[in-house]
Each structure stands twice: as C-alpha cells, then as structure tokens.
TIVO-211349 format. One record per atom (N, C-alpha, C, CB): x, z, y; residue in one letter. Coordinates in steps of 0.2 Angstrom, whole numbers, plus 5000, padded with zeros to 4 digits. Glycine has a CB too. Layout:
// residues N
XZYA
...
// end
This chain:
// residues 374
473553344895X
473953384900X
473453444903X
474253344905X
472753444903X
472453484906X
471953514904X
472253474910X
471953484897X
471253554892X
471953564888X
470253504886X
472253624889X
472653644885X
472253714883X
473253644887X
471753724883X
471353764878X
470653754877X
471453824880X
470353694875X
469853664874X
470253624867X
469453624881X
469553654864X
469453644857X
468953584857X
469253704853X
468853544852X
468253504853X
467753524849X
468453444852X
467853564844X
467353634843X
466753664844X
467553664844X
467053664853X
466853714857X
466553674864X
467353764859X
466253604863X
465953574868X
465353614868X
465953494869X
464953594872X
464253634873X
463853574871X
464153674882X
463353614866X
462753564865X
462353514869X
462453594864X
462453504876X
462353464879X
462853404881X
462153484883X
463353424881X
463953354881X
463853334873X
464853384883X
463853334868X
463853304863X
463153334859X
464553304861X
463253304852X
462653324847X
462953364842X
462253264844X
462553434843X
462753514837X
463053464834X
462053564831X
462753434830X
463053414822X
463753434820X
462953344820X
463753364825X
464753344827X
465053404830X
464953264834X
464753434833X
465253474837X
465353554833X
464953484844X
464753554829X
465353614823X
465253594817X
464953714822X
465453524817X
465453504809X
466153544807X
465553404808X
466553564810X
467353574806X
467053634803X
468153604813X
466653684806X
466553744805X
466253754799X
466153764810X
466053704794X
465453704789X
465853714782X
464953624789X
466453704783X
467253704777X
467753744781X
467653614776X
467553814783X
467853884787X
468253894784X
467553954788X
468153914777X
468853934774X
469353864772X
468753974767X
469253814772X
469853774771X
470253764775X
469853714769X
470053784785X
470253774788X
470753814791X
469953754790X
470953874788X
471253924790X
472053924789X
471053974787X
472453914792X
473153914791X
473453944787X
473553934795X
474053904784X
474153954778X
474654024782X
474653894770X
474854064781X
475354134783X
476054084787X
475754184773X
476554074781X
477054034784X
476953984790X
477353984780X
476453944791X
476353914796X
476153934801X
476153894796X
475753994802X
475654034806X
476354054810X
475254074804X
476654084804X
477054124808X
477754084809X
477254204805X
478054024809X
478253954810X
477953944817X
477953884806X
477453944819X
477153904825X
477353974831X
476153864823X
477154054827X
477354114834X
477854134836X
477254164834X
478254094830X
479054104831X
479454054836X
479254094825X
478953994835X
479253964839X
479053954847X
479253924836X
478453954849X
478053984855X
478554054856X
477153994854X
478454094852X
479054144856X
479754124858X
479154204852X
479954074854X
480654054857X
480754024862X
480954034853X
480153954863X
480153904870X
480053974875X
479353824871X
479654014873X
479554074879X
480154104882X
479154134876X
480454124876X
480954174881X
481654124884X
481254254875X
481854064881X
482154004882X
482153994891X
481853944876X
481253984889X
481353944898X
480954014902X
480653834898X
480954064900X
480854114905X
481654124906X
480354184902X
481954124904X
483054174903X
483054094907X
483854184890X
483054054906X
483453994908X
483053974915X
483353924903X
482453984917X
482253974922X
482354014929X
481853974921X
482354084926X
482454134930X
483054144932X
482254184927X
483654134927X
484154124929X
484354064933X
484454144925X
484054004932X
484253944938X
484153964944X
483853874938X
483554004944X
483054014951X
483654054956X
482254064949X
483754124953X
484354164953X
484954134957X
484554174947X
485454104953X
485754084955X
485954044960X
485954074951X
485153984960X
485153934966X
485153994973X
484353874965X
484654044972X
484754084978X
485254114979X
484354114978X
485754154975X
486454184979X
487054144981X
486854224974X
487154064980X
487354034979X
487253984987X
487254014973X
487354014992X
487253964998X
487553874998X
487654015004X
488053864995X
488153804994X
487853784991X
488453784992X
487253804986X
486853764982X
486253754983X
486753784978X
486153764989X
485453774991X
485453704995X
485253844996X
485353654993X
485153594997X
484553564993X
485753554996X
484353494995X
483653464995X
483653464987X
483453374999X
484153444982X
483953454976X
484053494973X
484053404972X
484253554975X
484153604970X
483653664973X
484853624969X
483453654979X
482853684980X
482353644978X
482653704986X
482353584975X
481453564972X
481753574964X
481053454975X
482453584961X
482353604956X
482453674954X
482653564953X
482353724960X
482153784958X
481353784959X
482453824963X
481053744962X
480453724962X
480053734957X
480553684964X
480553684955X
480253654947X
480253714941X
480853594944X
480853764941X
480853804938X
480353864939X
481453814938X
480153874944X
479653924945X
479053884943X
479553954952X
479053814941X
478153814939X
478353814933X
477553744940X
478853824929X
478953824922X
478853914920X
479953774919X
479053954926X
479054004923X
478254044924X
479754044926X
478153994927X
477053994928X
476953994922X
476553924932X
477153934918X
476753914913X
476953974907X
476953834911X
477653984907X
477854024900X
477354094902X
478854034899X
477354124908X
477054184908X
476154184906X
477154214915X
475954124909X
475254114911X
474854084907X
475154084916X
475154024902X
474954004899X
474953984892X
474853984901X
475753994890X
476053994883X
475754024878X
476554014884X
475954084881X
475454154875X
474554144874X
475454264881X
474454104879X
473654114878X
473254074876X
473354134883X
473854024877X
473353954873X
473653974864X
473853844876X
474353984864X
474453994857X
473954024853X
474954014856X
473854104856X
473554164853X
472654134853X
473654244858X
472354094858X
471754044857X
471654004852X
471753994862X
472153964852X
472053904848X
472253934838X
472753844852X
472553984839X
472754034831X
472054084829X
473454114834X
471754084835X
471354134832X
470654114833X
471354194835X
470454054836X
469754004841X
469454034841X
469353944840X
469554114844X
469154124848X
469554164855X
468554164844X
469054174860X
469254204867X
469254284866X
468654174875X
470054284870X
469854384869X
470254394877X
470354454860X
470354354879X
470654354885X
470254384890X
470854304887X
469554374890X
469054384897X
468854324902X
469254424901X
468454314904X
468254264910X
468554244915X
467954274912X
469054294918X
469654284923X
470054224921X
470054344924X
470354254917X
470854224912X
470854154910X
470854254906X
469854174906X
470054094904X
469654034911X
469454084894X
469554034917X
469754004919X
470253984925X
469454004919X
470954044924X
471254054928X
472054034922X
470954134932X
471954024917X
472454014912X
472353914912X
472054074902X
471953884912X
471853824913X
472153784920X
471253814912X
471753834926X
471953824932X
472753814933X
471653884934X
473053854930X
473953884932X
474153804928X
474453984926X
473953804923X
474353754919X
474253674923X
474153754910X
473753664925X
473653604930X
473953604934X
473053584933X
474053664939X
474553664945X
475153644946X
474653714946X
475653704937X
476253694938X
476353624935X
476553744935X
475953584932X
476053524930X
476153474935X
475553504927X
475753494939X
475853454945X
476253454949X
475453444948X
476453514951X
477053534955X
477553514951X
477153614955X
477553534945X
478353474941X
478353424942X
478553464932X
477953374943X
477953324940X
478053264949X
477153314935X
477853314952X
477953294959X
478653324963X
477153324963X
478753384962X
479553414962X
480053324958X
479553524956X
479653324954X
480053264950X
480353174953X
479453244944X
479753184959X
479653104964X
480053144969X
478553064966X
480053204973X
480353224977X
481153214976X
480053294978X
481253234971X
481953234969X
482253134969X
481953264959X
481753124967X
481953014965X
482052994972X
481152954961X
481653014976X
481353004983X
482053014986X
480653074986X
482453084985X
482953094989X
483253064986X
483153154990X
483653084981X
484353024978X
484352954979X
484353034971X
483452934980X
483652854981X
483852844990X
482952794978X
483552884994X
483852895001X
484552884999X
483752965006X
484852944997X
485452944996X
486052884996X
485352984991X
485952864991X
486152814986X
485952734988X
485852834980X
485352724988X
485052654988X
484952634997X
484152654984X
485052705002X
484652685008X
485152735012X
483552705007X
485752735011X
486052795015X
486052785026X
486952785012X
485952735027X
485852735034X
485252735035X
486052685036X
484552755032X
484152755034X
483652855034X
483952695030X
483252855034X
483052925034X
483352965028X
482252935034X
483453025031X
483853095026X
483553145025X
484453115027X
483153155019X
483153215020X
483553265021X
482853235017X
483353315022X
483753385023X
483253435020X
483853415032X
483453525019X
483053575016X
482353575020X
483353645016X
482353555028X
481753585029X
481353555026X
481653595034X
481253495027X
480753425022X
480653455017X
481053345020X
481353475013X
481253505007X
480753555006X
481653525006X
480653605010X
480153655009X
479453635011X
480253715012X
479553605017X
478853575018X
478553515013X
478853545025X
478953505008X
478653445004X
478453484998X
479253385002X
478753534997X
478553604993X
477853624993X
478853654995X
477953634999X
477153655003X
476753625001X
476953655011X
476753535002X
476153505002X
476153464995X
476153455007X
476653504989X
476353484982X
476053534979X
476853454976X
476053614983X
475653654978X
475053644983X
475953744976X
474953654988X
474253644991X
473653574988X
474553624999X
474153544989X
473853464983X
473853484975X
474553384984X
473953504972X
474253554968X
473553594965X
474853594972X
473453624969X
472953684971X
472253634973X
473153734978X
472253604974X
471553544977X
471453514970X
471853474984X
471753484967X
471553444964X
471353484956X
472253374965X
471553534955X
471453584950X
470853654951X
472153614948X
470653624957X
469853674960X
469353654952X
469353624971X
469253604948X
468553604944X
468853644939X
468253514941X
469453644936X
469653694931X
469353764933X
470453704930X
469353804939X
469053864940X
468253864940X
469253884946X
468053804941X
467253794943X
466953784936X
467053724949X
467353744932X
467053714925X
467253754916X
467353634926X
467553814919X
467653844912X
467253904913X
468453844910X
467053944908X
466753974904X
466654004897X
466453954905X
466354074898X
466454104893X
465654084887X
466554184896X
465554064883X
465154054878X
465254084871X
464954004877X
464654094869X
464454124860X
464154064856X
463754204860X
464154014860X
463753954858X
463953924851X
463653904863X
464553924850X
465053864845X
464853934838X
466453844848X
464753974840X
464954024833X
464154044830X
465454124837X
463754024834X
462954034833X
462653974827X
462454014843X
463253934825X
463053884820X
463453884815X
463153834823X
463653944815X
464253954808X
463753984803X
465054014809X
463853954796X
463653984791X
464154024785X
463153924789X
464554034788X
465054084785X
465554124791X
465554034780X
465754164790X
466154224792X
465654244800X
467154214792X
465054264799X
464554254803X
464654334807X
463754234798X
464554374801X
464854424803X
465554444808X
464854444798X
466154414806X
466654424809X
466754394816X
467054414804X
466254334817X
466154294823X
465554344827X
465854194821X
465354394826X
464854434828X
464954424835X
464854494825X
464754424841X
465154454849X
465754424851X
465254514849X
465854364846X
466554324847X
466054274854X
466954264836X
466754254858X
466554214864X
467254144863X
466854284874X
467154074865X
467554034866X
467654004873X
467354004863X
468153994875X
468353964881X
468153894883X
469053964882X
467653864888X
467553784888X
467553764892X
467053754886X
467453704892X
467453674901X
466753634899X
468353604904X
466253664904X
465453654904X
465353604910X
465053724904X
465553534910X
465453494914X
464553454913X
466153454914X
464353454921X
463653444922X
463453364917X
463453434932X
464053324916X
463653274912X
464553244910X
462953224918X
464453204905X
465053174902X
465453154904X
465053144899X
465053104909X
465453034914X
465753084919X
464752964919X
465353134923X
466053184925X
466553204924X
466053224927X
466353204919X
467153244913X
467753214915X
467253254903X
467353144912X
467753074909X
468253054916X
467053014907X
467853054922X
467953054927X
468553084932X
467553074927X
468553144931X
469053194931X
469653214927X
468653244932X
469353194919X
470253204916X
470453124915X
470353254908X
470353094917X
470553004919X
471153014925X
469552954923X
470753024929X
470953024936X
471653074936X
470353054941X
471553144931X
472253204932X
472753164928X
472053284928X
472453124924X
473053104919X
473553054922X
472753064912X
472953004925X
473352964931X
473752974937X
472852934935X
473653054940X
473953074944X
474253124941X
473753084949X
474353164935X
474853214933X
475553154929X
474353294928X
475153104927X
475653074923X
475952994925X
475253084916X
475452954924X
475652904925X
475852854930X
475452884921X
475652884938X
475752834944X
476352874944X
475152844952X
476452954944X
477252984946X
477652954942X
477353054945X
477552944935X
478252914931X
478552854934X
478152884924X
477852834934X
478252734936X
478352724940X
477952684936X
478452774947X
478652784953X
479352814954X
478152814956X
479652864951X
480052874947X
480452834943X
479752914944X
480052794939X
480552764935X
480852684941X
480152754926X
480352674944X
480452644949X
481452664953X
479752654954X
481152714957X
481652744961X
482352744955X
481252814964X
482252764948X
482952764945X
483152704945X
482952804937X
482752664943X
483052594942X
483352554946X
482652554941X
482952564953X
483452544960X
484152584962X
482952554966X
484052644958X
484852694960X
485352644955X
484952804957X
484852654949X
485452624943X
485752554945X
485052614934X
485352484946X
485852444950X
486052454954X
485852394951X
485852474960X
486552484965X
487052534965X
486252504972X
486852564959X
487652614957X
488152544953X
487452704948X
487752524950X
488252474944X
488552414947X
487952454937X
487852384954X
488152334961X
488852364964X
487552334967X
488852434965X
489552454971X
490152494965X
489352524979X
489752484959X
490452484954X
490852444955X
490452474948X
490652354955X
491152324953X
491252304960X
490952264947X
491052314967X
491452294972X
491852344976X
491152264976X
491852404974X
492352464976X
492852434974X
492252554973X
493652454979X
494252464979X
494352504971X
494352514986X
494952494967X
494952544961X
495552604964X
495252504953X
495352634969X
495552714972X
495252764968X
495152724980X
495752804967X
495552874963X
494952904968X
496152944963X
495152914973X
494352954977X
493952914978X
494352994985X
493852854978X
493252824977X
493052834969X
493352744979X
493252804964X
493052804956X
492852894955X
493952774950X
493152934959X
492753004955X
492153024959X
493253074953X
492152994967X
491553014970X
490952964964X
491552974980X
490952904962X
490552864959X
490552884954X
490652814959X
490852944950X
490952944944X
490453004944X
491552954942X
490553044949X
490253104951X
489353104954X
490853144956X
489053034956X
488553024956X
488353004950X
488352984959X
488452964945X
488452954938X
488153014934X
489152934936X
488753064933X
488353114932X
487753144934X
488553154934X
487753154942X
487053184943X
486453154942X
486953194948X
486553084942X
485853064938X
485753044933X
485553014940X
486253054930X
486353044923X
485753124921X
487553044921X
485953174924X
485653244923X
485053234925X
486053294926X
484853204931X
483953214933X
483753154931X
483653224942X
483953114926X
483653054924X
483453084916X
484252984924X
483853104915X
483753174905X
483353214909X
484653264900X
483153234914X
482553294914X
481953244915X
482653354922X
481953194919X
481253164918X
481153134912X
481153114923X
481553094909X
481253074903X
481153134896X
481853014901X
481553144897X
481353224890X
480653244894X
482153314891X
480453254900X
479953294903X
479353244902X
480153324911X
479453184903X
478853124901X
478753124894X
478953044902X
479253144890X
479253134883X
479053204878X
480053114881X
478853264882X
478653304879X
477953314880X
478953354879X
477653264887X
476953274888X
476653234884X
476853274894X
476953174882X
476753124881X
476053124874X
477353104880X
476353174870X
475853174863X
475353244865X
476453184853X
475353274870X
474353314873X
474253274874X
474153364879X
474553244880X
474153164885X
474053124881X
474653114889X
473953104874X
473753064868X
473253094867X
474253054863X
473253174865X
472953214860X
472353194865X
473153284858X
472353214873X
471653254876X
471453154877X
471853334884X
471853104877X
471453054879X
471053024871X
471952994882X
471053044867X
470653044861X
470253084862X
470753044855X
470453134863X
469653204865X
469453164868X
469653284871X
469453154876X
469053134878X
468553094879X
469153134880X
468953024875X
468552984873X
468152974865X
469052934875X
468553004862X
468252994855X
468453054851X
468452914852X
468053114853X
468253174849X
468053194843X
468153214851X
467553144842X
467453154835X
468053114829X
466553134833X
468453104832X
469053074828X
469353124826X
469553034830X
469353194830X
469753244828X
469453294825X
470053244833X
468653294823X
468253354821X
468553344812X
467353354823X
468953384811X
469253394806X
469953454803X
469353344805X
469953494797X
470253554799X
470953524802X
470353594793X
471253474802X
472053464805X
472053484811X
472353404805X
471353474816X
471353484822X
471953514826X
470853524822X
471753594824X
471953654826X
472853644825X
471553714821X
472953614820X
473753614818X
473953564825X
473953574809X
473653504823X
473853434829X
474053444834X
473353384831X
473353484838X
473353514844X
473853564848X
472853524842X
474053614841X
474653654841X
475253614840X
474653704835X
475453574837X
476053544837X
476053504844X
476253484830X
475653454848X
475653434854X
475853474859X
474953414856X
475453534860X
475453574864X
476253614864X
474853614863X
476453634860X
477153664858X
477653604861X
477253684849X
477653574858X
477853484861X
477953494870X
476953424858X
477553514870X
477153514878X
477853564881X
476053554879X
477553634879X
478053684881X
478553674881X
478053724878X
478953644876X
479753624878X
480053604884X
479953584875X
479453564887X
479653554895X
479953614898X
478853554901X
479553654897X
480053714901X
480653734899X
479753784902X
480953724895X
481653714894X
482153654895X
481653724889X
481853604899X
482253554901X
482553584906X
481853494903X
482353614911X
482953614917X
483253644917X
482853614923X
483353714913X
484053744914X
484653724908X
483953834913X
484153664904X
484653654898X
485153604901X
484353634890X
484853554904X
485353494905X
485653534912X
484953414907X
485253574917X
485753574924X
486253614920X
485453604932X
486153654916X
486653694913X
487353654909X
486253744908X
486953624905X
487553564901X
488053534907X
487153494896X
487553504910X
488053464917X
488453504922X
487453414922X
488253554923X
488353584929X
488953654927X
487353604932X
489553634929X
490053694926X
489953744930X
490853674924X
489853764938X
489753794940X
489153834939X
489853784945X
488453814936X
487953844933X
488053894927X
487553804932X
488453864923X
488853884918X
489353934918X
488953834916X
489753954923X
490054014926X
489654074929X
490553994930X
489054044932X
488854104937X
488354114931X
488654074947X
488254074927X
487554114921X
488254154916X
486854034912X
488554154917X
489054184911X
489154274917X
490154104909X
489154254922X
489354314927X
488654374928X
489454274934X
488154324928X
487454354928X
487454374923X
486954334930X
487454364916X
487554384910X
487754464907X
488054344910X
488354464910X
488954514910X
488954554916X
489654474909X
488454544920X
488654564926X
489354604929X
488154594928X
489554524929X
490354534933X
490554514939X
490954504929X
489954504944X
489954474949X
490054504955X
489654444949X
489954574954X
490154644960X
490654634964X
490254704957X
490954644963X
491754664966X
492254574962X
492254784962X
491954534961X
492354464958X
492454454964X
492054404954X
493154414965X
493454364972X
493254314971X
494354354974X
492954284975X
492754204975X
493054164971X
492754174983X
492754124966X
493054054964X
493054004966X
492854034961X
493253964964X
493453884968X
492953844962X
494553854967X
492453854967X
491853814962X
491953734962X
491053824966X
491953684958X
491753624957X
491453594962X
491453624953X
491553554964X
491053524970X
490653464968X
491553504978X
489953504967X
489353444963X
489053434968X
488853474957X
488953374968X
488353334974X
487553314972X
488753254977X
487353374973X
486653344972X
486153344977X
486253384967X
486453334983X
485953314990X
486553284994X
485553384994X
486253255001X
486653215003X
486953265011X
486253115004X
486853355011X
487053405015X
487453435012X
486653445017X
487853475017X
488353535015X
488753555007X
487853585015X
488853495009X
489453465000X
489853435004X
489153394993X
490553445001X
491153375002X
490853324999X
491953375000X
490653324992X
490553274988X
489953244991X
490653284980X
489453274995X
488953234998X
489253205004X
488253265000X
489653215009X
490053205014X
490253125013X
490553245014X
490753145005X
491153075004X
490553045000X
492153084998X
490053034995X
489752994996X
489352945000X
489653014994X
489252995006X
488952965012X
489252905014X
488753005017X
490052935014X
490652875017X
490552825012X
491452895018X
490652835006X
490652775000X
489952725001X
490552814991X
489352755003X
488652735005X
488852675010X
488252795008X
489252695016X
489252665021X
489752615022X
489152695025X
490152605014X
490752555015X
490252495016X
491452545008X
490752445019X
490252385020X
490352355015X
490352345027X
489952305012X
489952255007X
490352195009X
489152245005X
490752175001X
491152115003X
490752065004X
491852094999X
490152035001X
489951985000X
489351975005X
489951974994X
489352015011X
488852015017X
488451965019X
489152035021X
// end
C-alpha cells in the first residue's frame, strides 16, 4: 500500500547486492510490453481516473448543497471521497506513466511528494472507514449512550489527516532521485543516458522492514478488524431486534431502512479491503523477499496490483449511488444542470447518522424500545 512506485529494480546498492538488483535488466528486450498491453493497462488507469474523479467530485458536491445531508456519515464519506480524488489526481497518472516507462521524469518534488499523498489518502480512507463503524455502532448497538454529532465529525477529520500526515513524514525524507539502477545496463545504455529512478533510500534494511511492517499494520490490518468487529456487533443486534419488534409497518421499514445502509457501508469496506489486498501482498514479498520478484513479469504484476488498488476510488460514489436514490436525482440534475430555478423535491428520507433525519429520529425510538426478554 505504500511503495506504489518502487520498483525492486531500483533499490540502491547498499540495501541489497548489484547482482540481484539489476538482474531483470540483463534480458532488456524481453522485458518490454508488448503494444496491446500497454495500451489495455492506459486505458484502463484512464478510466478508474476519470470514474472516481466524475464520481467523487460529484458526491463531494452534492453532500455540500444538500443541507440534509450533511450529517456524521456523510461528512466522513465526503471525506473519504476527497482522499480518493488525492489519489486519482496525484498519484494514478504517475505511478502508471513510472511504472510504463521505469524510469523518473517527474522531478524530485514529485517523486517524493507522489508517495507521500498516496500514504496519506490511504490513511485517511481507511480511518474515515473506523469513523463511519464507530458511528453506526453508537447508533444501532449503543443508542443511549454517547452520540456523535458533525462537530466530532470534523474534529475526527482533523485528527486522521494530522495522524495521517505524521505517520507518512519517512516517504518525504526517504525517497530520491538516482542514476544508479541504469549505470548497470548493458543494453539500451544509450537511451537510459541521464535517465533518473525514483527510490526510497533507507539508512539500513531492518528500518525499512520496520516502517513498512508497521504502515501495513496500521493502514490495513488493526483498522479492518476493528471495523469488521464493529459490523458484526451491528449485524446481530439488527437480526436480535428483528425477531423481537412488533410486525408494525413503521417499525419493519425503519429496520428495513438500516439494513440498507449498512448493507451500503459494509460493500464499501469490504470491496475497499478487497482491492488493496493483492499491493499489500505484492509490497509484503518486496519487502521481505524481493528477489522472488526480480523477473520480466515484475512490471506487469505490479501493474495489475496497483490498478487493482485504484479501483478503490471508485467504491464510494458507485455503491452510495446504487443505494442512495436521492444521490441518484441530484447527479442526474448536476448533470444536466437543471437545478436553477427546480422547486424542491420530496427527497427520500435516508438515514445515515443518528441527526437531522426523521428516519434517524424514528430509529433512535426503535433503539430505545425496551427489550421483551429483559
């Protein structure tokens, strides 16, 4: 999830030994993509691109004209949608056009300010992700007890990009521009002439090891399971006060109508664990054993993970959009821009926080029916 542009190529001669580390380089021309696959793989980075830039932008959009919508979960999943539109701008284009061409034409800024972004917004999703579980299980599992509201909401905002920002300070300190990987080619020597590679040049191994151990632990797997924690306790106590509700119409569609909504932020986290999943494989064999991967498939592998990866940023406007029919009118309005002089609709009343909804209102009452078997 965080060398999304580290090649194993391109470690520096003192983290490992020459040999291994431009052995790919010694069979140059078999390693070159054929045409179609090339233009397969730009075609499709351009399409997650403009997908979850149109889809993000417009969630973001709408969550803001929309004053009923602006509650605890849909400001952390606008949240969410601005670190996705981090990634498509900041880092999509550059790992692809890297990883196509292995070599750096970006410049020094870039290449450690193009690593930097993607750790961030990683972390910000992934934590915008426990914020969301966090609330819905108040909601749901703990209704008489603390609630959030928006302000928490933002201040909890605050304290994942800040943390966010802390924990992705070595990406800026540990990448670098080198000519070192290309100084051992014994073909297209010429065309690698003043060619530069992007690397992360850490003081010794066991740091490395150290630090992307630790990101993986915290970008990935304490949040899931914490998460998957929290869904699991919503899901029996939804399917606990199924069977002891009254069968009342406004009870069955307030319950029907939580259903949904986690039904929707439960597809965003798992699709979203499920697209990280195969980097977070790739870069835990880098790490640990990269000379498994010094071979021309590399470059392909690495590209299918990573693309893999991107699709994240098309999780949140595809499901809130599928689920969500008022999202789905006001993107059709923004669209067409027909929303000028339009008389208000009679929007659907979706409950995705436990403020300023009827349907958070009457859930709260459903929350606090008393249980028959006390």
């Amino acid at each position: 999830m965080d060398k999304a542009i580290q090649h194993p190529s391109e470690i520096l001669p003192n983290q490992t030994t020459p040999n291994s580390s431009y052995s790919q380089f010694l069979n140059f021309d078999t390693c070159q993509p054929s045409f179609p696959a090339v233009f397969l793989l730009i075609t499709a980075y351009i399409l997650v691109t403009m997908v979850g830039l149109f889809g993000n932008l417009c969630l973001i959009v709408i969550i803001k004209r929309q004053k009923e919508a602006q509650n605890v979960t849909n400001i952390l999943i606008a949240n969410l949608s601005l670190s996705d539109v981090l990634i498509c701008i900041m880092c999509i284009p550059v790992t692809a056009a890297y990883t196509l061409m292995d070599y750096w034409i970006f410049g020094e800024a870039m290449c450690k300010i193009s690593s930097f972004i993607q750790s961030i917004s990683v972390t910000v999703s992934i934590f915008s992700l426990v914020l969301i579980a966090i609330e819905r299980y108040q909601l749901i599992v703990n209704p008489r007890g603390w609630k959030p509201n928006t302000s928490h909401a933002y201040w909890g905002i605050i304290f994942i990009w800040v943390f966010s920002l802390m924990i992705s300070v070595p990406f800026l300190i540990f990448h670098q521009l080198t000519d070192e990987p290309f100084k051992h080619l014994s073909f297209h020597s010429d065309f690698y002439k003043n060619k530069v590679a992007c690397i992360e040049a850490w003081p010794s191994i066991t740091e490395r090891l150290i630090f992307t151990t630790s990101l993986l632990l915290l970008q990935y797997c304490f949040p899931l399971g914490f998460i998957l924690i929290c869904y699991l306790k919503i899901f029996v106590c939804l399917r606990r006060r199924h069977s002891k509700i009254d069968r009342m119409r406004e009870n069955e569609s307030r319950l029907s109508e939580n259903k949904r909504i986690n039904l929707m932020l439960i597809s965003i986290v798992v699709t979203f664990a499920a697209c990280w999943l195969p980097l977070n494989m790739f870069n835990v064999v880098f790490d640990w054993n990269h000379e498994a991967l010094m071979s021309c498939n590399h470059d392909l592998a690495f590209t299918l993970c990573h693309l893999v990866a991107m699709i994240s940023t098309c999780i949140n406007p595809i499901f809130y959009g599928f689920l969500n029919k008022n999202f789905q009118k006001d993107l059709i309005g923004l669209v067409y821009h027909c929303r000028c002089s339009a008389s208000q609709e009679e929007y659907e009343n979706i409950a995705l926080s436990n403020l300023q909804t009827d349907v958070s209102k009457g859930s709260l009452k459903l929350n606090n029916h008393p249980p028959e078997n006390a």
